[in-house]
Backbone bond lengths (Angstrom), bond angles and torsions (degrees), N, CA, C in turn:
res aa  C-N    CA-C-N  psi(-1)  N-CA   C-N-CA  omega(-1)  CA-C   N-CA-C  phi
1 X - - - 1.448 - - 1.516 111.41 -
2 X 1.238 134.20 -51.22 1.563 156.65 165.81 1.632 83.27 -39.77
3 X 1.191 132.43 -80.68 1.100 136.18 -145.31 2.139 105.55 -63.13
4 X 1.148 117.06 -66.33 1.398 114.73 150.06 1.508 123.46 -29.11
5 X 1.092 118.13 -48.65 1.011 107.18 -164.79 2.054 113.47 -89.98
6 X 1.243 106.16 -5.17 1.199 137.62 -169.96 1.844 94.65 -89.13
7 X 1.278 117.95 -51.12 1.231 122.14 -174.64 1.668 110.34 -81.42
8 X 1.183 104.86 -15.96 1.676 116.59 -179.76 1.515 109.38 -85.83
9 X 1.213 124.64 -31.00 1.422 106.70 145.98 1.599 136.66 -64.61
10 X 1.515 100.00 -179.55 1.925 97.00 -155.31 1.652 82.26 -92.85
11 X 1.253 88.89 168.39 1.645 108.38 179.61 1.372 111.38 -143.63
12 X 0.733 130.17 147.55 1.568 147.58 -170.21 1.486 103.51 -95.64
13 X 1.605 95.66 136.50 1.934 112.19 -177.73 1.705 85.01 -97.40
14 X 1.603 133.44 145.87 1.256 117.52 149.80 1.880 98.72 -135.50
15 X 1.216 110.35 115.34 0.940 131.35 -142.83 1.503 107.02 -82.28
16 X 1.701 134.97 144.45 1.491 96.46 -175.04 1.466 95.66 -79.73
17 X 1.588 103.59 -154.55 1.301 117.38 -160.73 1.856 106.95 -92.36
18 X 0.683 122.17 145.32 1.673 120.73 162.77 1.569 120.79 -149.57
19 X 1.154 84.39 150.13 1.946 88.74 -158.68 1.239 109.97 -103.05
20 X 1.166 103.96 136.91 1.980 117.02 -158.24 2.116 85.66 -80.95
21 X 1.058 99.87 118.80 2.077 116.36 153.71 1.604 115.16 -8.78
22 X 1.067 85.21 -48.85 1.870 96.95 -164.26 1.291 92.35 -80.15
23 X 1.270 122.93 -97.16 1.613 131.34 -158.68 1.389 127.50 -88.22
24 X 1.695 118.87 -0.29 1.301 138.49 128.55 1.856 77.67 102.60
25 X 1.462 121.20 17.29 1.464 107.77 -171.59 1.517 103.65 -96.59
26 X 1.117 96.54 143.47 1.704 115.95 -165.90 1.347 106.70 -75.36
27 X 1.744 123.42 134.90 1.116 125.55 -175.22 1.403 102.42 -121.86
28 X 1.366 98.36 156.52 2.100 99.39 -178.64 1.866 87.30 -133.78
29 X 1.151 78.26 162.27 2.257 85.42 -176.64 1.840 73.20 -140.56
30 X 1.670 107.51 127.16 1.513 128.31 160.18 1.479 96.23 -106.14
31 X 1.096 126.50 143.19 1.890 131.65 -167.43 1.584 102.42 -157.63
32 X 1.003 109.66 101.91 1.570 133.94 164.37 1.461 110.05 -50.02
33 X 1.172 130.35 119.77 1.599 122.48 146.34 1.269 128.81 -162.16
34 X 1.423 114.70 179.63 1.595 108.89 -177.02 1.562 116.89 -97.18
35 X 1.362 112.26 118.49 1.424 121.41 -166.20 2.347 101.31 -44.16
36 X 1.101 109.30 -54.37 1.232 117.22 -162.60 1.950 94.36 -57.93
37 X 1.071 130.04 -10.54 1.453 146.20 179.60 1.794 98.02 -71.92
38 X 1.278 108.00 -26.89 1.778 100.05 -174.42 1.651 110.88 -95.18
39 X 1.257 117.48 3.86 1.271 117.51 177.87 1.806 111.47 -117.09
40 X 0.652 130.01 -5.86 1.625 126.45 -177.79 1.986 92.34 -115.72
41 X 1.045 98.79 127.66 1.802 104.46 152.53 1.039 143.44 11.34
42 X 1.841 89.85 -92.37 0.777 119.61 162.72 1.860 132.20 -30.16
43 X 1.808 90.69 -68.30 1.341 105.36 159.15 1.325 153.30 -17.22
44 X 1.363 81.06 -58.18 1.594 121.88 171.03 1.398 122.42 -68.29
45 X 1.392 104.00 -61.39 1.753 83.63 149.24 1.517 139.58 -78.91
46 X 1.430 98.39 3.14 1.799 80.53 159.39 1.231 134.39 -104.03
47 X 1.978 102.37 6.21 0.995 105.78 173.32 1.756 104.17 -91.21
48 X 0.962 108.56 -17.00 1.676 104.74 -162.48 1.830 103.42 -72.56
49 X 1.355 83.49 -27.19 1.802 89.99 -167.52 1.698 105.45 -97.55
50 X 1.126 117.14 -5.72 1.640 132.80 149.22 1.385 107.40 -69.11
51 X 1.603 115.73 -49.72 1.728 96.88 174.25 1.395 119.92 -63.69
52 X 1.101 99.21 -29.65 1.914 107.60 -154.92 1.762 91.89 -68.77
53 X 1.163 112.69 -55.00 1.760 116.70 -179.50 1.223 93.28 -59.53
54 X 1.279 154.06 -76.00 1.557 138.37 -168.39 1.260 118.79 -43.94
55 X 1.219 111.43 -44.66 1.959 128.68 -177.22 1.414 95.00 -51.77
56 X 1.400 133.50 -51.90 1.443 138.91 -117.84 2.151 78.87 -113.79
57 X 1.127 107.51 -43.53 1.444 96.26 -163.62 1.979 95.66 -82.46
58 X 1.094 96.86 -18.43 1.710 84.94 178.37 1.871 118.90 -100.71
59 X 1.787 91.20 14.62 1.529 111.83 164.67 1.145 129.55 -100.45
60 X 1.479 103.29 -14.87 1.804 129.89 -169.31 1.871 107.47 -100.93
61 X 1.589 96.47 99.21 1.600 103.94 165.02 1.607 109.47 -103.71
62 X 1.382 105.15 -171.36 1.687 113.04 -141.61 2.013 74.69 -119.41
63 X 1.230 112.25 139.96 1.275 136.45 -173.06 1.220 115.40 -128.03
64 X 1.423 139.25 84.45 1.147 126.00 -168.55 1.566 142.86 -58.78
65 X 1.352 102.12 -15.54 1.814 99.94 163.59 1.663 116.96 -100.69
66 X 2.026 104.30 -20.23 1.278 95.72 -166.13 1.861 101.24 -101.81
67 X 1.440 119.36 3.95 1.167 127.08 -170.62 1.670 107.94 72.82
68 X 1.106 132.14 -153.51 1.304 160.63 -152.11 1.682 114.77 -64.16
69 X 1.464 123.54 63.00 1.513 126.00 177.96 1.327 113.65 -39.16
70 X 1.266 132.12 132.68 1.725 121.42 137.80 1.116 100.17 -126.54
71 X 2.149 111.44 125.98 1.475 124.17 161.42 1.312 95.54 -87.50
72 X 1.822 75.78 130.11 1.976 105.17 -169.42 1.547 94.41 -60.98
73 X 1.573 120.67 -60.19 1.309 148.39 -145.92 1.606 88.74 -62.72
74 X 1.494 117.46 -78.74 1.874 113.21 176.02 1.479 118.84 -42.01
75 X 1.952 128.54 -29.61 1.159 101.14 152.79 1.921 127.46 -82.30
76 X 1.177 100.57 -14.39 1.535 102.13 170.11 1.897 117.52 -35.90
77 X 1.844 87.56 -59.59 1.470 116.36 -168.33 1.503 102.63 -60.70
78 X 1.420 116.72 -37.77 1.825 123.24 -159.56 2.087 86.49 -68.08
79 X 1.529 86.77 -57.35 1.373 93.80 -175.07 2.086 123.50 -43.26
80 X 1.458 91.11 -46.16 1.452 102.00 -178.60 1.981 100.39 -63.99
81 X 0.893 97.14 -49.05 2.004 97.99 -172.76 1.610 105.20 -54.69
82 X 1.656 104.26 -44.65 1.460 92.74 176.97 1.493 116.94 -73.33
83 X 0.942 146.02 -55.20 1.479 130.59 178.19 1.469 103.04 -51.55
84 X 1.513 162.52 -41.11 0.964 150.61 -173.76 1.457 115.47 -53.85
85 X 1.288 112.52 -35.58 1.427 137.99 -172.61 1.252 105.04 -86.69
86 X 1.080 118.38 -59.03 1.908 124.70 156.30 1.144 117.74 -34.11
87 X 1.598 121.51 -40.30 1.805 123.48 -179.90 1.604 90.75 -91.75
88 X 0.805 160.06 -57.06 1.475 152.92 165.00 1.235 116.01 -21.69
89 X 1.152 120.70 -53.27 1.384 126.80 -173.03 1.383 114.86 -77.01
90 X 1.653 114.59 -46.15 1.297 126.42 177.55 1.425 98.02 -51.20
91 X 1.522 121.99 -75.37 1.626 119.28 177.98 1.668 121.64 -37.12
92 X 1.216 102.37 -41.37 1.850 98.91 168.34 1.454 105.48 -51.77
93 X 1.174 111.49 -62.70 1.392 113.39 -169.30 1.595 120.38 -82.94
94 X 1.818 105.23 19.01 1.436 99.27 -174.27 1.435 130.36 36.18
95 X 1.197 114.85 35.40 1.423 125.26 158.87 1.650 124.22 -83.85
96 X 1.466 118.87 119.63 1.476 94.94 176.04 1.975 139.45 -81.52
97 X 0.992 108.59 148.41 1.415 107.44 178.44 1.168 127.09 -55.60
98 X 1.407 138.78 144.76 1.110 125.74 -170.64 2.248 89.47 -94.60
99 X 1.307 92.64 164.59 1.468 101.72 178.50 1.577 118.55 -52.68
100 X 1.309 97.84 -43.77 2.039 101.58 179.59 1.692 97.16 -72.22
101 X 0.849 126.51 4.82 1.279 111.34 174.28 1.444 119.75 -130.79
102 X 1.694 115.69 -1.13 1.146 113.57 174.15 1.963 96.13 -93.51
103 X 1.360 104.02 -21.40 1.598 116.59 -178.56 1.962 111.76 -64.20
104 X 1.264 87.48 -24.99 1.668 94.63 178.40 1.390 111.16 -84.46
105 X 1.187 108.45 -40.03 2.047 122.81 173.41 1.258 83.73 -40.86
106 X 1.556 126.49 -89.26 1.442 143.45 -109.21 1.622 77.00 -89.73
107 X 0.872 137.78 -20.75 1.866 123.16 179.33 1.652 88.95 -90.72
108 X 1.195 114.15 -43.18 2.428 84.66 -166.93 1.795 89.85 -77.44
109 X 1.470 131.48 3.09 1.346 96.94 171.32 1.503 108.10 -96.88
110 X 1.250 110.36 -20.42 1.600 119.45 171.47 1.761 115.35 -65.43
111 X 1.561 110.47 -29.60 1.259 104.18 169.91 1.570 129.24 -81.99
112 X 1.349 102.48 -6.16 1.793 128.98 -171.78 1.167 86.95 -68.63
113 X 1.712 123.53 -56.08 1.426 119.48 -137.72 1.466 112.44 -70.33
């Protein structure tokens, strides 16, 4: 019971650091969510597409002639750390993955190789 109910609270993504192209300044993505969100589908995509909008706005600096940058690649990376950390955690807590998110694993380890 402890253990469920331990995994049913939210947990915090803290993301490592990655350094935006341009100004080499280091970005961190902190991402709130509800553990029981990584096992249903559904979930899964609303968490994935909750990262991707967080990733993307903490990838996006201010450019003064061209306006508003986002490096695709630093939110790629924010994105890749959080699901790694997401399958880490899920396995600590023996929770299972939902498919869109075990499908995202198996592509950043296929893109590693």
């Amino acid at each position: 019971m402890i253990k469920l109910t331990v995994s049913a609270l939210s947990a915090a993504v803290l993301l490592s650091p990655v350094a935006l192209a341009e100004g080499s300044k280091p970005v961190t993505l902190t991402h709130t969510y509800d553990m029981t969100l990584v096992s249903s589908e559904a979930g899964a995509t609303e968490l994935l597409a909750d990262l991707t909008i967080a990733a993307r706005r903490a990838c996006t600096s201010r450019v003064p002639v061209m306006g508003n940058y986002t490096d695709k690649a630093c939110a790629e990376s924010l994105v890749v750390a959080a699901v790694k950390q997401i399958q880490a955690a899920s396995t600590e807590a023996g929770t299972d993955l939902a498919p869109t998110l075990q499908q995202v694993a198996q592509v950043q380890l296929a893109s590693t190789n």
